[in-house]
C-alpha positions in Angstrom: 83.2 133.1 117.0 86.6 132.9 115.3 87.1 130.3 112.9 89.8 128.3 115.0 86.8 128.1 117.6 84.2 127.0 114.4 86.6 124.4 113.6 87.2 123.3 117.3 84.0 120.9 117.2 83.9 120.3 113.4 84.6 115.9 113.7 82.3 116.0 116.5 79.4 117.7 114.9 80.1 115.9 111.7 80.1 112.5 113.6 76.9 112.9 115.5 75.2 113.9 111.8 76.6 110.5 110.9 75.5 108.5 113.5 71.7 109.8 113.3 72.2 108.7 109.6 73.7 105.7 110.5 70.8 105.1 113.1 67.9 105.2 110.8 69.2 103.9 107.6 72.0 101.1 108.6 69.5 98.3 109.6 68.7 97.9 105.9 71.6 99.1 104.3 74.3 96.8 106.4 77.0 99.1 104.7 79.3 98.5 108.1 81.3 95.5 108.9 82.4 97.3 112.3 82.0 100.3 114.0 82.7 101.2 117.6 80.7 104.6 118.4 82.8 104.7 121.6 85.9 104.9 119.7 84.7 107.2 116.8 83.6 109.6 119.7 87.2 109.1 121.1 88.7 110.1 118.2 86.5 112.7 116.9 87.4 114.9 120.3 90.6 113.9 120.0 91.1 115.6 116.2 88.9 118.7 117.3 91.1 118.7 120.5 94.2 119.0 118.0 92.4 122.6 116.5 92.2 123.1 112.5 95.0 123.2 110.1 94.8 119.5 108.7 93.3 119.5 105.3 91.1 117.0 105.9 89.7 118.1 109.1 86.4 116.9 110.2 85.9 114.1 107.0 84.5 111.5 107.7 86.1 108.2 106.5 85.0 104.7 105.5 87.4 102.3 105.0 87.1 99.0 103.0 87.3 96.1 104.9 90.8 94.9 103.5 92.5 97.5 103.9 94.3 97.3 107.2 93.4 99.4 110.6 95.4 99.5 113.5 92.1 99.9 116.0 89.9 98.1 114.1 89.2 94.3 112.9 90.7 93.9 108.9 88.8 90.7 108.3 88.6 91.0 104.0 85.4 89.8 103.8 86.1 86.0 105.3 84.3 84.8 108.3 87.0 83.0 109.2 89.5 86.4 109.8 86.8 88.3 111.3 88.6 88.7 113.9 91.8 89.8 112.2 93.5 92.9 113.8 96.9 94.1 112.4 99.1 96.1 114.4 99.5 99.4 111.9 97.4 101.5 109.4 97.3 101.3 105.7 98.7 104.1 104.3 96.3 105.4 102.8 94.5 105.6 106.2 97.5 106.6 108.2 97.7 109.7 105.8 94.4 110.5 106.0 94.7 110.7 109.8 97.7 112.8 109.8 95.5 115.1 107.4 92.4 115.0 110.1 90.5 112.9 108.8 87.8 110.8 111.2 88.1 106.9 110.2 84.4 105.9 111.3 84.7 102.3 110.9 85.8 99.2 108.0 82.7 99.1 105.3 82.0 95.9 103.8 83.6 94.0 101.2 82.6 91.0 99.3 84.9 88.0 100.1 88.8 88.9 99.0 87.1 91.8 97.1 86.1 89.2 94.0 82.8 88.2 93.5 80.7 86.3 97.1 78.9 89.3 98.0 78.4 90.3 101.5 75.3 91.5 103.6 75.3 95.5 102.0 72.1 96.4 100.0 71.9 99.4 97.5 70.7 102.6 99.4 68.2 103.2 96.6 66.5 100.0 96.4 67.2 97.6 99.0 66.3 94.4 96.8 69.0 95.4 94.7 72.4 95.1 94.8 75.0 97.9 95.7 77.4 96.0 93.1 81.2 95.0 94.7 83.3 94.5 95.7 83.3 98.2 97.2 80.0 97.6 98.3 79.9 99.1 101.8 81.9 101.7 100.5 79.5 102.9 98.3 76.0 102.2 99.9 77.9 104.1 102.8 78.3 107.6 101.2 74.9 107.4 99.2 73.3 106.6 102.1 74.5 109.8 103.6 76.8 107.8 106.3 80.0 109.3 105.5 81.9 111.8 102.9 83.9 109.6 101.6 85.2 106.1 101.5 88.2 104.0 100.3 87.7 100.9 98.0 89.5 99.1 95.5 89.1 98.1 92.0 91.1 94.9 90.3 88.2 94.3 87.6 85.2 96.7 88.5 85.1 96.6 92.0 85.0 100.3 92.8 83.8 102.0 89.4 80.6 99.5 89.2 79.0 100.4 92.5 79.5 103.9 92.5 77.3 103.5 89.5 74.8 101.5 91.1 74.3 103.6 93.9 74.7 107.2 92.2 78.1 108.7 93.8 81.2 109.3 92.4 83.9 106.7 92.1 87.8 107.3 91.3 90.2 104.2 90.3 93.5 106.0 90.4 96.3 104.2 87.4 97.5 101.1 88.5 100.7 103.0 90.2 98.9 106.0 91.6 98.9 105.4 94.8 101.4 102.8 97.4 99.1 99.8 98.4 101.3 99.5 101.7 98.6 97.8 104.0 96.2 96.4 101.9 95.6 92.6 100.8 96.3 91.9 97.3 93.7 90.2 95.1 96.2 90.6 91.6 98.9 92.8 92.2 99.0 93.8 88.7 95.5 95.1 88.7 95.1 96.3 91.9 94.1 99.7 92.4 93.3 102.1 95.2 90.3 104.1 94.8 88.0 106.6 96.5 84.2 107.0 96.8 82.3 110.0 97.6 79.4 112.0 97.0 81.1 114.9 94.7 84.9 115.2 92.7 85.8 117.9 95.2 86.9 115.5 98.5 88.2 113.2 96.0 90.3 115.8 94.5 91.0 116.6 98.0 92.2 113.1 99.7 94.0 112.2 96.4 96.4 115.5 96.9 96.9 114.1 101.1 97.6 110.7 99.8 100.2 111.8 97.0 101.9 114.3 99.4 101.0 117.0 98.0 99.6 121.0 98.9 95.9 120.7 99.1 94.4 123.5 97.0 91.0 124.1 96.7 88.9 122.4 93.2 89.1 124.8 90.6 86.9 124.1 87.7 88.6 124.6 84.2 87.6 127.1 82.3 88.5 125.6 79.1 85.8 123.3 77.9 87.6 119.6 77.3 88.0 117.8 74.3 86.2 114.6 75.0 86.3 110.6 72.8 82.7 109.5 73.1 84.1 105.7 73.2 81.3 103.4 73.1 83.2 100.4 73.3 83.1 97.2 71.4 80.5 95.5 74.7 77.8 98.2 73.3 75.4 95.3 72.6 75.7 94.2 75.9 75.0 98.0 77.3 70.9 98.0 79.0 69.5 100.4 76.0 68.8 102.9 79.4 72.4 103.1 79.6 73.2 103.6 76.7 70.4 106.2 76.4 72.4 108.2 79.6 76.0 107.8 77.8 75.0 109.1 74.4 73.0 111.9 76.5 75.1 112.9 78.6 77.8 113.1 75.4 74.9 115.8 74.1 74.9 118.0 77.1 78.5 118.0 77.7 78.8 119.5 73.6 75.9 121.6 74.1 77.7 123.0 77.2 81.3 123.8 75.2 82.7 120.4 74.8 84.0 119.3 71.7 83.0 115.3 71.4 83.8 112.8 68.8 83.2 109.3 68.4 86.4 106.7 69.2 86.9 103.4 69.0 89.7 101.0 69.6 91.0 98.7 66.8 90.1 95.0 67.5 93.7 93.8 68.8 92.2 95.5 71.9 89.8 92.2 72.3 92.7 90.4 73.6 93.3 92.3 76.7 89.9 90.8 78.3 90.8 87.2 77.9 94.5 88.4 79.2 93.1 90.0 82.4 91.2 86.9 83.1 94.5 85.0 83.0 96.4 87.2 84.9 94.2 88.2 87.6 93.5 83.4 88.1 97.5 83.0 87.7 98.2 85.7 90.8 94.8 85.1 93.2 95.9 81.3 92.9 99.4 82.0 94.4 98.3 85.0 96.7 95.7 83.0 98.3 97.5 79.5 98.5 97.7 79.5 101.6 93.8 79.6 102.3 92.9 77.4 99.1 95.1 74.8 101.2 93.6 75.3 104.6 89.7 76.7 103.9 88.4 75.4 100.5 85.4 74.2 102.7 84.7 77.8 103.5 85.9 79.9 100.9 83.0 80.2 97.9 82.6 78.4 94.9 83.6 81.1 93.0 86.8 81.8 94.3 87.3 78.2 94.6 87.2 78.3 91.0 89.3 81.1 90.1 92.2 79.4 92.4 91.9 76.3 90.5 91.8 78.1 87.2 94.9 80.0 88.3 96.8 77.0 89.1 96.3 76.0 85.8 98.1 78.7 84.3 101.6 78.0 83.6 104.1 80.8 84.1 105.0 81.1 80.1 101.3 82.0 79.6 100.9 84.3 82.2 104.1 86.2 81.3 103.1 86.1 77.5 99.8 87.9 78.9 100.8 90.7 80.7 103.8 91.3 77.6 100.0 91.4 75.6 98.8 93.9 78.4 101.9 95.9 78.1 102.1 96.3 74.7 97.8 97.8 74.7 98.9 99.9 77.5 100.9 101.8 75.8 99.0 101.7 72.7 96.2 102.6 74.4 98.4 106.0 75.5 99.1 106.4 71.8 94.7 106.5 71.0 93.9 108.9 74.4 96.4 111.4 73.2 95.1 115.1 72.5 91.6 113.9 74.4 91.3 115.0 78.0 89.0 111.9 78.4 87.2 109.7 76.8 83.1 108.7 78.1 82.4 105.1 78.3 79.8 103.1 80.3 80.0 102.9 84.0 78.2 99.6 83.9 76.1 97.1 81.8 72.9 99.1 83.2 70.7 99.9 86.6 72.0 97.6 89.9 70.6 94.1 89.3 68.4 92.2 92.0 71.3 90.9 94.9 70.1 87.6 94.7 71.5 87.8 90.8 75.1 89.0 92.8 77.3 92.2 92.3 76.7 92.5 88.9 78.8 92.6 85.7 82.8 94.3 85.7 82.7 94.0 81.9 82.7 97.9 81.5 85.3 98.4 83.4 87.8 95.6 83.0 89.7 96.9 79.6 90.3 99.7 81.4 91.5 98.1 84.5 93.3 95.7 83.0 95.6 98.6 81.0 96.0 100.7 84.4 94.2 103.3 82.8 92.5 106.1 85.9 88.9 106.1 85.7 86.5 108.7 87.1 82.6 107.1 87.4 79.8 109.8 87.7 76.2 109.7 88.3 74.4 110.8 85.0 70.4 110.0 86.2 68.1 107.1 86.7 66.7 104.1 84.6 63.2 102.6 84.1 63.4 100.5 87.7 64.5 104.5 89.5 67.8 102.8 90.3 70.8 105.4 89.1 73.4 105.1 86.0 76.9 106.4 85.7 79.0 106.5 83.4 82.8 107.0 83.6 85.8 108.8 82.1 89.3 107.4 81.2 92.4 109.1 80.7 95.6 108.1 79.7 97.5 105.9 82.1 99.5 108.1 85.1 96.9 111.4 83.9 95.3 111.6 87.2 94.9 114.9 88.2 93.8 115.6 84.3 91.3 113.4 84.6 89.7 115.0 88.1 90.0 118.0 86.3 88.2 117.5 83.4 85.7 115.3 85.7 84.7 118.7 88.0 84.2 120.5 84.9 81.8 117.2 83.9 80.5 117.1 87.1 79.6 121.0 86.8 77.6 120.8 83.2 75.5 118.0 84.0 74.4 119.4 87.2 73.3 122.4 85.7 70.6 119.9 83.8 
């Protein structure tokens, strides 16, 4: 059988695998906010029918649930838009179709991808939560459901549940990818970012969506130089995660790494309460419109953060992000000469859902200073629920950072 012949039935046989998964573990999992088996079958003959040559032939796709879909509802988490079907793709989705990609279906998010989680439960422990507001997104690819899935992150909404549910997560730097498509929360957070189970179709869809020739993952040979940056939240830090940071530090030395201790001076503090700021000043004006017409069904908590946001006079909020510029490229200044730094993913293991998504703190310095962040799996804690932690590189040092993060990936897996 030639390859071309191989290939011919590649989506197909990738989307009945899927399915089966989908079959047994979905009931439980609730990862999916739609998906139309008719219409993946449709297009998965259609993209074998088109023969190989697209980089991404035969993925399979999740796709956040505010991120628009020409064939599919967009309804961002808000009963009242469930319905909600836009005329064009993302593109981010439109590429990866091009590429020959298989979009299976929208995964859930929690409501406008802040904090009102949605029906998705952690693959690894169904009592707990899969964090958000990426939360389909993730439970979908540890679940086995898909190969990799698009979310976002505007605090900790991508980074965080990858940790929860043991998968790799990638926040691109705040301008690393065009957001053509996809509903803001606080455009000057907002990031694209990608779940899957390994760095390699990461690596992958990042190169489709940046226009660029997709080569295949070649792990360094060099052995980084690496900040072990516990950050100035270490109290707050489960001691089990912070037993899997320091850890994985020692096998990532032990394999050829040179690792030394960071820290950020104190002036750093500020960007937190700045973030906060920001991210209330812009939801309040992006979502006027439904703050207006559906505070009866819109949570408390994003209830709040409007009326927090509205608040917040315009001299404050441009004071803020001057702050947030000023750390940003500060924070350039402290990664440079490090290929990474290791930080926590998350403040531990995935709480109980009825506690909600769990805690961004981790990851909102980083977001906040549109720094890329790479969250990996690094084991399990004393409930058997997985840890991550994550790597941050210097703001626009993408492809360094998925660099350094396969030859990461590669050490601890030999453990």
């Amino acid at each position: 059988m030639s390859e071309e012949e191989k290939a011919a039935g590649l989506a197909q046989e990738a989307l009945r695998r899927a399915l089966a998964c989908i079959a047994e573990r979905e009931a439980r999992v609730n990862a999916w906010q739609w998906l139309d088996e008719n219409e993946a079958w449709r297009a998965a003959r259609e993209i074998d029918r088109s023969g190989p040559g697209g980089p991404l032939h035969g993925m399979l796709i999740g796709v956040k649930d505010i991120i628009d879909t020409h064939d599919m509802p967009t309804g961002l988490g808000f009963d009242p838009y469930a319905d909600r079907r836009p005329a064009w793709d993302a593109g981010c989705v439109a590429a990866c179709r091009d590429a020959g990609a298989l979009v299976l279906g929208k995964t859930v998010s929690t409501e406008f991808a802040y904090f009102a989680a949605g029906k998705t439960r952690n693959p690894h422990d169904f009592a707990a939560t899969p964090g958000g507001s990426s939360s389909g997104s993730a439970a979908a690819v540890a679940a086995g459901m898909v190969d990799a899935a698009f979310g976002s992150q505007t605090a900790g909404s991508l980074i965080r549940p990858a940790a929860y549910c043991g998968v790799v997560g990638y926040k691109g730097s705040h301008d690393a990818f065009g957001l053509s498509g996809i509903r803001p929360l606080a455009q000057s957070f907002d990031s694209l970012g990608i779940v899957a189970g390994s760095v390699e179709p990461v690596t992958r869809i990042r190169q489709v969506l940046n226009g660029e020739a997709v080569e295949p993952l070649t792990v360094p040979m060099r052995a980084p130089y690496l900040g072990l940056c516990r950050t100035r939240q270490w109290e707050f830090v489960e001691p089990a995660a912070r037993q899997a940071v320091e850890e994985a530090a020692r096998m990532l030395a032990a394999g050829g790494a040179t690792v030394e201790a960071v820290q950020l001076p104190e002036s750093f503090e500020q960007a937190f309460d700045c973030h906060g700021l920001v991210m209330a000043y812009e939801v309040a004006r992006n979502y006027a419109f439904e703050y207006r017409h559906y505070t009866d069904r819109l949570s408390a908590a994003f209830n709040g953060l409007c009326e927090k946001g509205q608040g917040v006079s315009h001299a404050s909020y441009r004071m803020a992000k001057e702050t947030l510029r000023c750390l940003k490229a500060e924070l350039g200044a402290h990664l440079a000469g490090f290929d990474a730094w290791i930080a926590p993913a998350a403040l531990g293991e995935a709480p109980p859902a009825v506690e909600g998504t769990g805690s961004p703190l981790m990851c909102i310095l980083w977001t906040a200073l549109g720094a890329p962040c790479l969250g990996l799996p690094v084991g399990k804690g004393p409930r058997g629920l997985p840890l991550g932690i994550q790597l941050v590189a210097a703001p626009g040092e993408d492809a360094g950072l998925l660099a350094v993060g396969a030859w990461v990936e590669a050490r601890l897996q030999r453990t």
